[in-house]
Backbone bond lengths (Angstrom), bond angles and torsions (degrees), N, CA, C in turn:
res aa  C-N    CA-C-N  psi(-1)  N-CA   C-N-CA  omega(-1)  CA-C   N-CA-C  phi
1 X - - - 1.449 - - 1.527 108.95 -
2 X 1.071 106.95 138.16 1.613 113.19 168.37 1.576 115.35 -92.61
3 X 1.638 106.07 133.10 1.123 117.06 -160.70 1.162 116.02 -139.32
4 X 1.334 134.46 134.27 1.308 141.27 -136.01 1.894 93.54 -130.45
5 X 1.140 141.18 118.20 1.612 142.62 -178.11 1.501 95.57 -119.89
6 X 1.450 113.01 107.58 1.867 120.85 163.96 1.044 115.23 -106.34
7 X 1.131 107.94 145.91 2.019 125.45 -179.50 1.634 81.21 -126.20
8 X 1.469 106.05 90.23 1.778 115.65 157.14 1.326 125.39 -21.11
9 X 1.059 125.52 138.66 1.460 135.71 170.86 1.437 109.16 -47.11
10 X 1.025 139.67 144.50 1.920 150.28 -179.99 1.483 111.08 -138.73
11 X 1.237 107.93 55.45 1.593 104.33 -171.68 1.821 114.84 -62.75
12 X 1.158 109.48 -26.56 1.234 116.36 -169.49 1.352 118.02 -104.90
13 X 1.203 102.78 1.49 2.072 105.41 155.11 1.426 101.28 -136.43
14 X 1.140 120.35 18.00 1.715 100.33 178.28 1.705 89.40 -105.81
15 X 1.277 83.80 154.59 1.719 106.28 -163.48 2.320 94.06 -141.65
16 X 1.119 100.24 127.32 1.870 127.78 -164.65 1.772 101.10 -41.45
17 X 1.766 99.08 -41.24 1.290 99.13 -167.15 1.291 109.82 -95.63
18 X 1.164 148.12 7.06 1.245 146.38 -175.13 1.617 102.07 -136.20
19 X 1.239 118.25 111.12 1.849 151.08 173.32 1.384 110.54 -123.95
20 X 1.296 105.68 97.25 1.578 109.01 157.68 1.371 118.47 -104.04
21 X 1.504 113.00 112.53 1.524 115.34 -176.72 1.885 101.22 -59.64
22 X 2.065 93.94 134.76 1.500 110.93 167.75 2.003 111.26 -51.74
23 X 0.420 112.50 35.68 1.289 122.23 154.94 1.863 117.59 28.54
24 X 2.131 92.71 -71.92 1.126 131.22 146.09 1.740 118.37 -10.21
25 X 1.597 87.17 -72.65 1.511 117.22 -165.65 1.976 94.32 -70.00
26 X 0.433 93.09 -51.22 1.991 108.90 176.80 1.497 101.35 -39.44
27 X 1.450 99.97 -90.18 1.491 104.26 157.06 1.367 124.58 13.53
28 X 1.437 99.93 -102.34 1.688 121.38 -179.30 1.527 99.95 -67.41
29 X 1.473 146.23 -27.43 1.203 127.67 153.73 1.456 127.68 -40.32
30 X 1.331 103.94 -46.26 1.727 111.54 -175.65 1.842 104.44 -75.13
31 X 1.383 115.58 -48.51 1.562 105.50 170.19 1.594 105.63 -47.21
32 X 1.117 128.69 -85.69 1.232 140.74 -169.99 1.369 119.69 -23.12
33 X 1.888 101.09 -42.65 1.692 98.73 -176.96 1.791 98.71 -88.09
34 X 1.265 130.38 -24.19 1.772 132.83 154.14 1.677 93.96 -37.80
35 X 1.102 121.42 -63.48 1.360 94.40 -158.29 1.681 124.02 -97.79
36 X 1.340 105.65 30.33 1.358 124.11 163.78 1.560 114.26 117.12
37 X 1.297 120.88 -16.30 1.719 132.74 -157.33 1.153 103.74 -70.70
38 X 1.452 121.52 145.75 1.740 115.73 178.83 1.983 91.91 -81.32
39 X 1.139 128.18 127.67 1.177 119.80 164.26 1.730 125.62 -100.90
40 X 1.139 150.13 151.44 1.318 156.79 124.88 1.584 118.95 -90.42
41 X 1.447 85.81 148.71 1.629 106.30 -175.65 1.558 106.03 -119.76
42 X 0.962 133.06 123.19 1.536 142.74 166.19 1.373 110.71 -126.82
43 X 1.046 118.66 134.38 1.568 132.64 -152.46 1.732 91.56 -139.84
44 X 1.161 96.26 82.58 2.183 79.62 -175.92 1.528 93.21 -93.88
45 X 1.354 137.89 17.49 1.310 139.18 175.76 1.934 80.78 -78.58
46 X 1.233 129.87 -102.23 1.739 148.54 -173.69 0.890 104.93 -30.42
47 X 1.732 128.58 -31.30 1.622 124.14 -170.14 1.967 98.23 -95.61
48 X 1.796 132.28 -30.70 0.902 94.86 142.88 2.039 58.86 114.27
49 X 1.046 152.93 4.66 1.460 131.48 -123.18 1.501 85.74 -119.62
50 X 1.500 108.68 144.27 1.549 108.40 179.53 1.998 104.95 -97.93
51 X 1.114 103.51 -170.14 1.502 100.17 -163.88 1.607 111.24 -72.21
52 X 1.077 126.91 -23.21 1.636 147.95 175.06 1.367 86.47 -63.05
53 X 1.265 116.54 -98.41 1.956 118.91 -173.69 1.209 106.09 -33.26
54 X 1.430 130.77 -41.11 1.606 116.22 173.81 1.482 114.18 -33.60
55 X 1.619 101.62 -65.65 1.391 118.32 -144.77 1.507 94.42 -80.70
56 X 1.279 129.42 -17.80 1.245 122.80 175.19 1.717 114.21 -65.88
57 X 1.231 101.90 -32.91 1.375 106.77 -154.74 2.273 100.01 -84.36
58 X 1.348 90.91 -34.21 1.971 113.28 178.64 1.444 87.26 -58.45
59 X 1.214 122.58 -74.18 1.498 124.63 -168.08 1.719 126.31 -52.18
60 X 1.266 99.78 -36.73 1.270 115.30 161.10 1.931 129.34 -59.46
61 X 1.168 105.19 -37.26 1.396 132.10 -170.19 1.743 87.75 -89.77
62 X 1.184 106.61 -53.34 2.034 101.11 -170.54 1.319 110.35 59.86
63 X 1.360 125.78 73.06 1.058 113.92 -169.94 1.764 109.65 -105.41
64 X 1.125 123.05 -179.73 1.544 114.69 -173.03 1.831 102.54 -101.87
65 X 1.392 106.83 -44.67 1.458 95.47 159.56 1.878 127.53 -131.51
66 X 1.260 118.32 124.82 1.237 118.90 171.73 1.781 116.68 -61.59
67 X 1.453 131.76 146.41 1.131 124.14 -178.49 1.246 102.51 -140.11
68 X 1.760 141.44 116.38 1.018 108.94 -164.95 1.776 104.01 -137.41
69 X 1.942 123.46 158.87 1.198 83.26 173.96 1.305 135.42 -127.75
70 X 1.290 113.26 159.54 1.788 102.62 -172.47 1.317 132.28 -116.39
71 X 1.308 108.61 128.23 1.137 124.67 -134.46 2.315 83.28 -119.65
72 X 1.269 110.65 128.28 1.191 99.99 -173.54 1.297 123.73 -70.57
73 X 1.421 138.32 -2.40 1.329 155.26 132.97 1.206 125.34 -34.23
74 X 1.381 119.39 -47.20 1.542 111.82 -162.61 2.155 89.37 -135.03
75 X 1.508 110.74 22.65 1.528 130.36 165.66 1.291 107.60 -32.73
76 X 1.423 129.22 -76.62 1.308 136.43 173.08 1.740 107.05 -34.48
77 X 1.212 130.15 -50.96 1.496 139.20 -176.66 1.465 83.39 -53.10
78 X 1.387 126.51 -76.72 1.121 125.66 -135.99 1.745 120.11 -60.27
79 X 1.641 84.79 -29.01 1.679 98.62 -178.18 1.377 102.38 -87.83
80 X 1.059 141.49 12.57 1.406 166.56 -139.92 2.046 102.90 -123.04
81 X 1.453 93.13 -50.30 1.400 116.25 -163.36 1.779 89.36 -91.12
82 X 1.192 109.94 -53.97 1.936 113.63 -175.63 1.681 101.38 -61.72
83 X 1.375 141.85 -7.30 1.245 136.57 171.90 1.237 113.01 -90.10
84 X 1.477 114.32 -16.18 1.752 126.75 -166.35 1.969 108.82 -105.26
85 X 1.646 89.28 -28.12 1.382 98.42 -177.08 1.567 99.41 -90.75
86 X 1.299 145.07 -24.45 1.494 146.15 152.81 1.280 118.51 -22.36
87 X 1.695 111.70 -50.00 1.385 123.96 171.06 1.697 118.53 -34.04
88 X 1.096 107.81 -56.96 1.817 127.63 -133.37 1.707 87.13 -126.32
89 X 1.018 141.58 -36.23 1.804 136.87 -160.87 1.523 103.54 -117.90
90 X 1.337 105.19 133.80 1.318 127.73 152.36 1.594 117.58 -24.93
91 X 1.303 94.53 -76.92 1.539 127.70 -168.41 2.038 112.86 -101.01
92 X 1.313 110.71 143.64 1.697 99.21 -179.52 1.500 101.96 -168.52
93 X 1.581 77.69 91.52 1.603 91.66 -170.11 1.612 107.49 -93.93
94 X 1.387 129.22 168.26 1.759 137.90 167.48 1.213 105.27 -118.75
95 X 1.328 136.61 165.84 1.337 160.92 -150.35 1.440 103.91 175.86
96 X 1.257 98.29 179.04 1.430 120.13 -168.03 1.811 144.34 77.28
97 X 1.130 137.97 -175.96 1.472 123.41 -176.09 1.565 111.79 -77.80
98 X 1.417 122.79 2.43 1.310 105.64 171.26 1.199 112.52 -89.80
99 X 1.441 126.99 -12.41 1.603 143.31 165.97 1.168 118.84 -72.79
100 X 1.745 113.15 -67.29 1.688 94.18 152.10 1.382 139.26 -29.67
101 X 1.662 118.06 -31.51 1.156 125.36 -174.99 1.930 124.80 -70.90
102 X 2.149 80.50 -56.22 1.239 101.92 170.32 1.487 141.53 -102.08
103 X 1.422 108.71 26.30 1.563 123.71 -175.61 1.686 109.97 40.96
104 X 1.967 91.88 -128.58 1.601 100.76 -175.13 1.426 96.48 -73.51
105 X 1.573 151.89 -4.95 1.198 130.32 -166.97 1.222 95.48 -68.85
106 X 1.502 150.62 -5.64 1.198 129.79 -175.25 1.577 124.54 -67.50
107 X 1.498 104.20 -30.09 0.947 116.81 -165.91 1.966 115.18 -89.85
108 X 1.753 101.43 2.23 1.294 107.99 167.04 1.263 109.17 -97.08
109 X 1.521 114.52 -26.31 1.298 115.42 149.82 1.552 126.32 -30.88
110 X 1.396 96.60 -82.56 1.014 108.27 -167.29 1.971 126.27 -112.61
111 X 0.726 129.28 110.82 1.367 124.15 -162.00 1.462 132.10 -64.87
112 X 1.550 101.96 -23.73 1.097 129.44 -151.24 1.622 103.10 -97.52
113 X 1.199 101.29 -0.03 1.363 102.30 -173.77 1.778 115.99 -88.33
114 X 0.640 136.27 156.94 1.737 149.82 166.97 1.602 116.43 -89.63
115 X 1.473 111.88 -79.38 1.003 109.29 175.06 1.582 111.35 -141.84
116 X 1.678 102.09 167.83 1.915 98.98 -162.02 1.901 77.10 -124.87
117 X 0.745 82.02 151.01 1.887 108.85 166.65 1.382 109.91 -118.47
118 X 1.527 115.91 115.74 1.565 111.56 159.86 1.924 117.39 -115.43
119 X 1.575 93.83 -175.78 1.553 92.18 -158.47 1.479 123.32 72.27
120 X 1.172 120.44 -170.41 1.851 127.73 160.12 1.139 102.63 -54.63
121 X 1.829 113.34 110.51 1.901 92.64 144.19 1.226 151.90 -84.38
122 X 1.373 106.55 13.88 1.775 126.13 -177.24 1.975 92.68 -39.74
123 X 1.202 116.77 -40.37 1.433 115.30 -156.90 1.853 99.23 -96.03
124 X 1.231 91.67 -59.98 1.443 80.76 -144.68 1.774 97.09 -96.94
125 X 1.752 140.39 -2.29 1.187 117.80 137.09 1.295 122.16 -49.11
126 X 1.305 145.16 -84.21 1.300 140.61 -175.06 1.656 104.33 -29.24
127 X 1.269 133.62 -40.00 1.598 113.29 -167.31 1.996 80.38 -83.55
128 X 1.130 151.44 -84.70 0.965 126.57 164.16 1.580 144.48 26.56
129 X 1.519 109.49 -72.98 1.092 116.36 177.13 1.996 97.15 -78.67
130 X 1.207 118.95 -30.67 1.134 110.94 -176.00 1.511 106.82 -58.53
131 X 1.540 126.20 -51.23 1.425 120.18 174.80 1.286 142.71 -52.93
132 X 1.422 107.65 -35.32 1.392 123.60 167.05 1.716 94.39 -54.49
133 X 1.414 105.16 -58.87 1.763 92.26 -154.70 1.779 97.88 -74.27
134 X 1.183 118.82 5.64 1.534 100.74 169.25 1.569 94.01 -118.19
135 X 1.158 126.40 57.55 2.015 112.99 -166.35 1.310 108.86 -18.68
136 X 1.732 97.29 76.24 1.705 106.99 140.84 0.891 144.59 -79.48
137 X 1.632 151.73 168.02 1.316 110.02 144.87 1.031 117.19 -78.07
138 X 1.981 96.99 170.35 1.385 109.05 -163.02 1.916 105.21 -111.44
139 X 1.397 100.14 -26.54 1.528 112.47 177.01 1.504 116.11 -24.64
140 X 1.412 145.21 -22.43 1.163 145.80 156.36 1.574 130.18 -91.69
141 X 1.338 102.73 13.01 1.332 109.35 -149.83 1.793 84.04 -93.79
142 X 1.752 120.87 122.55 1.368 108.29 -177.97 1.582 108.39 -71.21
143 X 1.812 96.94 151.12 1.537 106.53 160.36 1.694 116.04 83.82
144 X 1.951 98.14 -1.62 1.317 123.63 173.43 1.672 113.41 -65.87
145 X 1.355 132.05 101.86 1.791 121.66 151.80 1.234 112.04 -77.96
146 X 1.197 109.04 167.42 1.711 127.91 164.48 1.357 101.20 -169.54
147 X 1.632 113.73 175.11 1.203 121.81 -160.48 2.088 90.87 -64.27
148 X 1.048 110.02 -50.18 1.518 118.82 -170.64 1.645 114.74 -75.70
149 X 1.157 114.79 -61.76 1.702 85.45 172.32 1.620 103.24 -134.85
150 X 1.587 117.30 -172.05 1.707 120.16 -172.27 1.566 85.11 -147.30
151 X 1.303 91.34 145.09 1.206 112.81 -169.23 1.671 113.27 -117.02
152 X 1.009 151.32 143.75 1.609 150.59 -142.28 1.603 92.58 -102.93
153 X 0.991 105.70 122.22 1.829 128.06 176.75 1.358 101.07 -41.83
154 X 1.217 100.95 133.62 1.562 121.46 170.16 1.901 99.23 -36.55
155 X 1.380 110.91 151.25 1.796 108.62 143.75 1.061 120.82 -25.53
156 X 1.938 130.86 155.20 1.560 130.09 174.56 1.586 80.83 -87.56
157 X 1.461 84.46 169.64 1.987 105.18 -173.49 1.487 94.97 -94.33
């Protein structure tokens, strides 16, 4: 599966001299490309990218699933990015500690979303993305939301 990992745009606290690589996003990049997936990384936090250059760059790439992460600070961005990635992806999942935080509310948030991952996803995105691309189910899959049920986060690593 081709898979698309965004660290949202932060125009309004990101500042030129200070880039901290998503780390996170790295992470589940390196599982993902281990287990065969073509991956991309877009970081429009470091690149600085407004919502136009986003969507140019998602559409361009065509990817089958967007993954993106949300961070409760720059939240609004992120659901921002899951309305743009709806366009162009199959799949448009969220991650990160604002999901851990806020379970299924994401998805009253935000509509556009598919599925939320909480906890670490080193584990249980990759078995995830693995099901979709074989239509498994996903109902056991730890650390899995959906509009219908949430499932308890994988083990910490």
């Amino acid at each position: 599966m081709k898979v698309l990992l965004i660290q949202p745009p932060a125009r309004h606290i990101a500042r030129e001299d200070i880039v901290v690589p998503p780390l996170g996003i790295a992470y589940l990049a390196a599982v993902l490309e281990r287990k065969g997936h073509k991956v991309c990384v877009l970081d429009a936090f470091a690149e600085m990218l407004d919502f136009n250059s986003l969507e140019e760059r998602v559409k361009l790439l065509s990817p089958d699933a967007v993954a993106i992460t949300g961070m409760t600070p720059v939240i609004d961005s992120a659901y921002r990015v899951a309305k743009i990635a709806r366009r162009y992806a199959r799949y448009v999942i969220i991650g990160g500690p604002h999901v851990s935080v806020a379970g299924a509310k994401v998805f009253e948030q935000c509509p556009d979303l598919d599925y939320a991952v909480q906890g670490e996803g080193e584990i249980s995105f990759p078995l995830l993305v693995e099901a979709l691309e074989r239509n498994k189910d996903i109902s056991n899959v730890p650390g899995v939301i959906t509009r219908d049920f949430s499932n308890p986060p994988s083990p910490l690593i």
